[in-house]
C-alpha positions as CSV (number, residue, x, y, z in Angstrom):
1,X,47.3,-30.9,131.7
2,X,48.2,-28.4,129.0
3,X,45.9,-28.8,126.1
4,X,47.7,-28.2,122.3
5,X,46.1,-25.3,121.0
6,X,44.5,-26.9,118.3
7,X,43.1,-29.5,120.6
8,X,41.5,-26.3,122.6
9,X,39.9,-24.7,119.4
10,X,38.4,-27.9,118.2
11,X,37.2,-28.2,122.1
12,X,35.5,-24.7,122.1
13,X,34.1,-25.4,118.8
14,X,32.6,-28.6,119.2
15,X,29.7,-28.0,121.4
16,X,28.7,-25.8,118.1
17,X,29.0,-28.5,115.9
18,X,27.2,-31.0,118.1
19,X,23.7,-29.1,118.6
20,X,24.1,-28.2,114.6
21,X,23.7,-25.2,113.0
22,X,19.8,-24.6,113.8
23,X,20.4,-24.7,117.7
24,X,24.0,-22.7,117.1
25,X,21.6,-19.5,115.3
26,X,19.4,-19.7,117.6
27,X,21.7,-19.5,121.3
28,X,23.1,-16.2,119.0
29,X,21.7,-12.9,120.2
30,X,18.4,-12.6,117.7
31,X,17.9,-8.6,116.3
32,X,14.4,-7.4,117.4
33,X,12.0,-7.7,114.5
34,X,10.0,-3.9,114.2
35,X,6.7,-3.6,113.8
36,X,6.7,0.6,112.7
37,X,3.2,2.0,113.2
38,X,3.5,5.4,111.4
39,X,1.0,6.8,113.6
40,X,0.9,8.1,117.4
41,X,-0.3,5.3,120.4
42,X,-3.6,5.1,120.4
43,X,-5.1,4.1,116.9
44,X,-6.5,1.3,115.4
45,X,-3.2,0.3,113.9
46,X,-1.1,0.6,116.9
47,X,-3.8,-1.4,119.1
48,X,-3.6,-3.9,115.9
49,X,0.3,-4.6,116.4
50,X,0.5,-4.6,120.0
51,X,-2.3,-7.6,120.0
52,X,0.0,-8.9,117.6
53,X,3.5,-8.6,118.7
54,X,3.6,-11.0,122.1
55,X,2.4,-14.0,119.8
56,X,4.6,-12.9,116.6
57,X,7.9,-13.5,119.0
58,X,7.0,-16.3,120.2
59,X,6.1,-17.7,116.7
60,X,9.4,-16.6,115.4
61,X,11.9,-17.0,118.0
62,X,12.7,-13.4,118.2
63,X,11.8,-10.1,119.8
64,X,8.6,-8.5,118.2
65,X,9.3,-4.5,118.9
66,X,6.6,-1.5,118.0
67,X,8.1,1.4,117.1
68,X,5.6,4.1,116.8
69,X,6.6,6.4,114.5
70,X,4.0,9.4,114.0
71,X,4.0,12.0,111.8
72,X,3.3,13.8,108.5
73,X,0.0,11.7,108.1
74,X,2.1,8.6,108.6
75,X,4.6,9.6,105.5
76,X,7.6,10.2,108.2
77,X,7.0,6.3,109.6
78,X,6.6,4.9,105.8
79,X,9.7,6.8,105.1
80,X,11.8,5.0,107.6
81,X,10.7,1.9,106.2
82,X,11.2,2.5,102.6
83,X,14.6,3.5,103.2
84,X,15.4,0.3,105.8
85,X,17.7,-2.4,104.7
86,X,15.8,-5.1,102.7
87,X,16.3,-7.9,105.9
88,X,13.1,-8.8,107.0
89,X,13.9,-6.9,110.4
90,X,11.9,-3.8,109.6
91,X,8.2,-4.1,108.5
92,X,5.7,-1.6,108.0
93,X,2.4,-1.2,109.2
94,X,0.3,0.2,106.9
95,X,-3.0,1.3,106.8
96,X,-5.6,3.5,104.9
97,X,-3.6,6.3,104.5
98,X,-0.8,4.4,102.8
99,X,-3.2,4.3,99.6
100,X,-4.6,8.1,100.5
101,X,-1.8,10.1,100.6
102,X,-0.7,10.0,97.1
103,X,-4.2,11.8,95.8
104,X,-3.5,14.3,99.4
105,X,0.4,15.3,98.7
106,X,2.2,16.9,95.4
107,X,4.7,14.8,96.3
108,X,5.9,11.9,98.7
109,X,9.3,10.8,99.4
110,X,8.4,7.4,98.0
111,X,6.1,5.8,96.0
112,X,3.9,3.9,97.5
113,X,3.7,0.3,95.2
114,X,7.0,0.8,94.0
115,X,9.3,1.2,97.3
116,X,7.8,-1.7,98.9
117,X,7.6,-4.8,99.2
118,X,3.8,-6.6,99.5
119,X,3.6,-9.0,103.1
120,X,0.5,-9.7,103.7
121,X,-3.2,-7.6,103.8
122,X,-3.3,-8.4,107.5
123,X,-7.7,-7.3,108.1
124,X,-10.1,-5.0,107.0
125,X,-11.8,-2.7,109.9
126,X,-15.4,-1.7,110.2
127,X,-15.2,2.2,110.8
128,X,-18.1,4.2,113.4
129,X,-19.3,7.8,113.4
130,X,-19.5,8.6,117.1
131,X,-20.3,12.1,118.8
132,X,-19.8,13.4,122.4
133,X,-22.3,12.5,124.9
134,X,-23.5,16.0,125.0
135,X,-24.1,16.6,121.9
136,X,-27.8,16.6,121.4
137,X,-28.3,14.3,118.4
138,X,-28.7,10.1,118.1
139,X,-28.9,9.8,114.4
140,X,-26.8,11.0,111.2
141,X,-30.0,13.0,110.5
142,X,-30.2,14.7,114.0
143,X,-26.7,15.2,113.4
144,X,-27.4,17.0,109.8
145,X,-29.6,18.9,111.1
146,X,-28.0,20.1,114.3
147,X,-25.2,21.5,112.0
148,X,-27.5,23.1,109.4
149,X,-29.0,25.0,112.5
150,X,-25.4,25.8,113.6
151,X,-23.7,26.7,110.7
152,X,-19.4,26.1,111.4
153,X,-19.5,25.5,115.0
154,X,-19.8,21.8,115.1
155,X,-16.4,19.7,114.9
156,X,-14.9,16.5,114.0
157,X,-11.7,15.4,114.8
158,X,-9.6,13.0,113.0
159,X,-6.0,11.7,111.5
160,X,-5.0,13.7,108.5
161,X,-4.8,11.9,105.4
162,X,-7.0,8.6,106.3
163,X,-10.4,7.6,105.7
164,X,-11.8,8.7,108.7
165,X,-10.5,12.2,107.8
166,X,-12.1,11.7,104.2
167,X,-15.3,10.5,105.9
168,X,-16.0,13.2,107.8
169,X,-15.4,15.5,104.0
170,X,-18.2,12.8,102.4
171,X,-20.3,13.9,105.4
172,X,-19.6,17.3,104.6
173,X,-20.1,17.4,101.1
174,X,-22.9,14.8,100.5
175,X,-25.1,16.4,103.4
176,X,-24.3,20.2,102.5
177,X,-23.0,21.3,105.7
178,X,-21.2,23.5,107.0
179,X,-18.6,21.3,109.8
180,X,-15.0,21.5,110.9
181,X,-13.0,18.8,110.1
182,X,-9.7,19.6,112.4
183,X,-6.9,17.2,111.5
184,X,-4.9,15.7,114.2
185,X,-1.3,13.9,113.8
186,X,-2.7,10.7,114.8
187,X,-5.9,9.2,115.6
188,X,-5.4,8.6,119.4
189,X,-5.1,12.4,119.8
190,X,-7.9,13.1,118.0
191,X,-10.0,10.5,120.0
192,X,-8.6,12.3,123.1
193,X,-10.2,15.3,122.4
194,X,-12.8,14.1,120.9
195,X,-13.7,11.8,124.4
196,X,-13.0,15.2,126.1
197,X,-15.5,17.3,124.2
198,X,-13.1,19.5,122.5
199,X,-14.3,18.3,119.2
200,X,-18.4,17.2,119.1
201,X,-17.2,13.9,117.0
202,X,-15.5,11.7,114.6
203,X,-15.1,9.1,112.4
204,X,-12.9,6.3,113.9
205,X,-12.5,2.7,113.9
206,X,-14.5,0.2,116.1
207,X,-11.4,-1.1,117.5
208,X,-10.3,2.6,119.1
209,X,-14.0,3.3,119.5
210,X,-15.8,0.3,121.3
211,X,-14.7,0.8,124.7
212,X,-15.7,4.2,125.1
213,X,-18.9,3.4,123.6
214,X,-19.4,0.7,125.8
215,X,-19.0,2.8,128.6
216,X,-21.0,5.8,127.7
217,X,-18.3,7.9,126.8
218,X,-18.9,8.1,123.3
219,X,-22.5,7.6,121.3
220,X,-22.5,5.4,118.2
221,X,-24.8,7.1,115.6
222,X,-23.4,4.9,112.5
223,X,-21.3,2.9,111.2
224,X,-19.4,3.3,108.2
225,X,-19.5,0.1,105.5
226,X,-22.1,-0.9,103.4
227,X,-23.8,-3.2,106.4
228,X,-24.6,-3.1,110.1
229,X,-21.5,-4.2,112.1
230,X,-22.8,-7.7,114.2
231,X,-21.1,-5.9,117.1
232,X,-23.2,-3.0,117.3
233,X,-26.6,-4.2,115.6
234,X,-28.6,-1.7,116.4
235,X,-26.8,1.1,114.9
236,X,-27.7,1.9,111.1
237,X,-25.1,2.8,108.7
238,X,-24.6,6.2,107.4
239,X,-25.8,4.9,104.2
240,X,-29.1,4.5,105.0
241,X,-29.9,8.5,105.4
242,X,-27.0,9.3,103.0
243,X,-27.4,6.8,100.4
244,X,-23.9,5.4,98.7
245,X,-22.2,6.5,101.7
246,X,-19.1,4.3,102.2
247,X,-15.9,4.4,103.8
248,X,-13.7,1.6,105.9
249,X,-10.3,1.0,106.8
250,X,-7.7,-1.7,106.5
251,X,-4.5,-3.1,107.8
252,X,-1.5,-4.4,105.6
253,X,1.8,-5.8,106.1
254,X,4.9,-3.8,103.8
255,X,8.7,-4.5,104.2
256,X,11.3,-2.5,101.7
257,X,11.5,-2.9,98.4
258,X,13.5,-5.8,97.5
259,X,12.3,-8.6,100.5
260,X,13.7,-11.9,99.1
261,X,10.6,-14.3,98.2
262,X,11.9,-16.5,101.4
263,X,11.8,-13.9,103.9
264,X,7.7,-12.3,102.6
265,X,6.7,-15.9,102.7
266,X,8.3,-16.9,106.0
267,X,6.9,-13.3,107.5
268,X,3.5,-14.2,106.1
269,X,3.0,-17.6,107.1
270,X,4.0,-16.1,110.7
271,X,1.6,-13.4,110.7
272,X,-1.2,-15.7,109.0
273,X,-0.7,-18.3,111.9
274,X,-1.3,-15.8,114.8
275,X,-4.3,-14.8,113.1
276,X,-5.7,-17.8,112.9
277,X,-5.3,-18.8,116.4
278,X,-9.1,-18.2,118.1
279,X,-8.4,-16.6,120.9
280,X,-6.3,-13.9,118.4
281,X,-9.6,-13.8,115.7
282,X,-12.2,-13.7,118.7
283,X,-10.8,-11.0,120.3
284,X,-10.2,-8.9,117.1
285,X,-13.3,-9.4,115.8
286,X,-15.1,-8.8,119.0
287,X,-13.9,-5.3,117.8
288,X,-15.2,-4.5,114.5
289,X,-11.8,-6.7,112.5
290,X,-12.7,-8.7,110.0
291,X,-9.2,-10.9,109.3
292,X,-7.9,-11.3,106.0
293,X,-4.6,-12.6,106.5
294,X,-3.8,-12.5,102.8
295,X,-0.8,-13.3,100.2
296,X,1.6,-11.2,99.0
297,X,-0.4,-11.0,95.7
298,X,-3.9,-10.2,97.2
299,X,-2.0,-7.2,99.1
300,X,-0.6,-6.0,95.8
301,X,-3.7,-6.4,94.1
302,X,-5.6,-4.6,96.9
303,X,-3.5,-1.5,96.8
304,X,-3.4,-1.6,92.9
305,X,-7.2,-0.6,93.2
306,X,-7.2,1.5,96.4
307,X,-5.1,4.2,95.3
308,X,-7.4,5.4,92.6
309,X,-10.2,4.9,94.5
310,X,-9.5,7.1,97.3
311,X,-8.2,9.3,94.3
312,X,-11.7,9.5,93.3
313,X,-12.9,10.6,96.9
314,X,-10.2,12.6,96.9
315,X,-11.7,14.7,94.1
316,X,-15.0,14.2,95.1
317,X,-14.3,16.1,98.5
318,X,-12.9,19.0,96.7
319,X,-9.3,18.5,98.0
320,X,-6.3,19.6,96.6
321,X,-2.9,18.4,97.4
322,X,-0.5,19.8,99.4
């Protein structure tokens, strides 16, 4: 039978029309959604996404990609980012440093409230000081007091431009010693060495952190917050041999500037509903992430009053920018 051409287009449209327009978006080819983590495999904020990412496709009916994009103390991934089409496809993962770097650099590519657009502050991270198994000391004190006896020979290695690079400076400066502080392009390199005895130790999150110290491969001497982590009990914080010593990390969500109010909320709900699932929040907080899984406005709020803090310890540190 020939069919009249207009019969055969209404034909090869109708099965279209007949599922509606919902079902006809989603049988079309769906863009990846990228998760950029402006720092090397390995780090807190990488592990972060890639527990993320399965649940995050499956919650949005779309491929969840992490593009790790290291580099320039996480300016070059940030970059990419601000300068991404305002879509909802390309989403940054930011972290510590996102609030540092201004106080660290002359001058950045982008501003960092300004070029973006506030998701979500995703968790807050409890942060560890951990040393080589060889090194000879257990406590922040025995630590002090091994470098006052060795004057520039002991090392700590850590991420240029976060707060476990300006942790190690506190160290420095509040104790009075004489240390290293060698800064690595990402956090998972400076682990690396630090697991290989290259540097004597670090500042780090408990998420990169636990499973080495849970087999013997690192020793925790401290943690980093005002209070004892519930996952290490045991260990005191650096605060209570240095007193007002403080420093943690945290996780945000950032798109472009200019993210239509639809797309942050729709983004936000999804990332707020894989965080609440239990098996999500027992895993992460089995590792030293307390969720947060905030609005828009708490994130913008939150960075509002990071930026001169870290400003402040910036200063405190002795640091100049670049």
């Amino acid at each position: 039978m020939i069919v009249p051409r207009i019969a055969f287009v209404l034909l090869a449209v109708a099965p279209a029309a007949l599922v509606g327009p919902h079902a006809w978006a989603q049988a079309q080819p769906a863009r990846a959604l990228r998760l950029v983590v402006p720092a090397a495999p390995g780090g807190g904020t990488d592990i972060l996404a890639r527990a993320l990412a399965p649940r995050l496709a499956e919650t949005l009916g779309h491929p969840v990609v992490v593009d790790n994009r290291g580099g320039a103390a996480t300016i070059a991934g940030s970059d990419h980012v601000a300068r991404a089409p305002a879509d909802g496809q390309t989403l940054l993962m930011a972290s510590t440093p996102h609030a540092i770097n201004p106080s660290l650099f002359a001058k950045l590519p982008f501003d960092p409230l300004r070029d973006f657009t506030p998701v979500s502050l995703l968790a807050t991270v409890q942060t560890v000081l951990v040393v080589h198994p060889s090194l000879p000391v257990d406590s922040v004190k025995s630590l002090i007091a091994l470098a006052r006896a060795r004057p520039g020979q002991l090392s700590a290695g850590s991420s240029a431009g976060t707060s476990q690079f300006l942790a190690v400076e506190l160290l420095r400066t509040q104790a009075g010693i004489d240390i290293v502080n060698v800064p690595y392009k990402g956090a998972g390199a400076a682990l690396t060495d630090t697991l290989g005895g290259h540097v004597q130790f670090q500042v780090n999150t408990l998420v990169a952190t636990l499973p080495h110290i849970e087999a013997g491969r690192l020793r925790a001497i401290a943690v980093c917050g005002p209070v004892r982590s519930a996952r290490l009990p045991k260990v005191p914080t650096v605060a209570e041999t240095l007193p007002g010593f403080e420093s943690a990390g945290w996780y945000g969500l950032l798109g472009p500037a200019g993210l239509s109010r639809e797309t942050v909320n729709r983004l936000a709900e999804a990332f707020r509903g894989v965080l609440s699932e239990p098996a999500v929040r027992d895993r992460l907080s089995g590792q030293g992430v307390d969720i947060v899984a905030g609005t828009p406005e708490v994130l913008a709020a939150f960075l509002a009053r990071e930026i001169p803090k870290w400003a402040a310890v910036v200063k405190a540190a002795g640091l100049r920018p670049e």
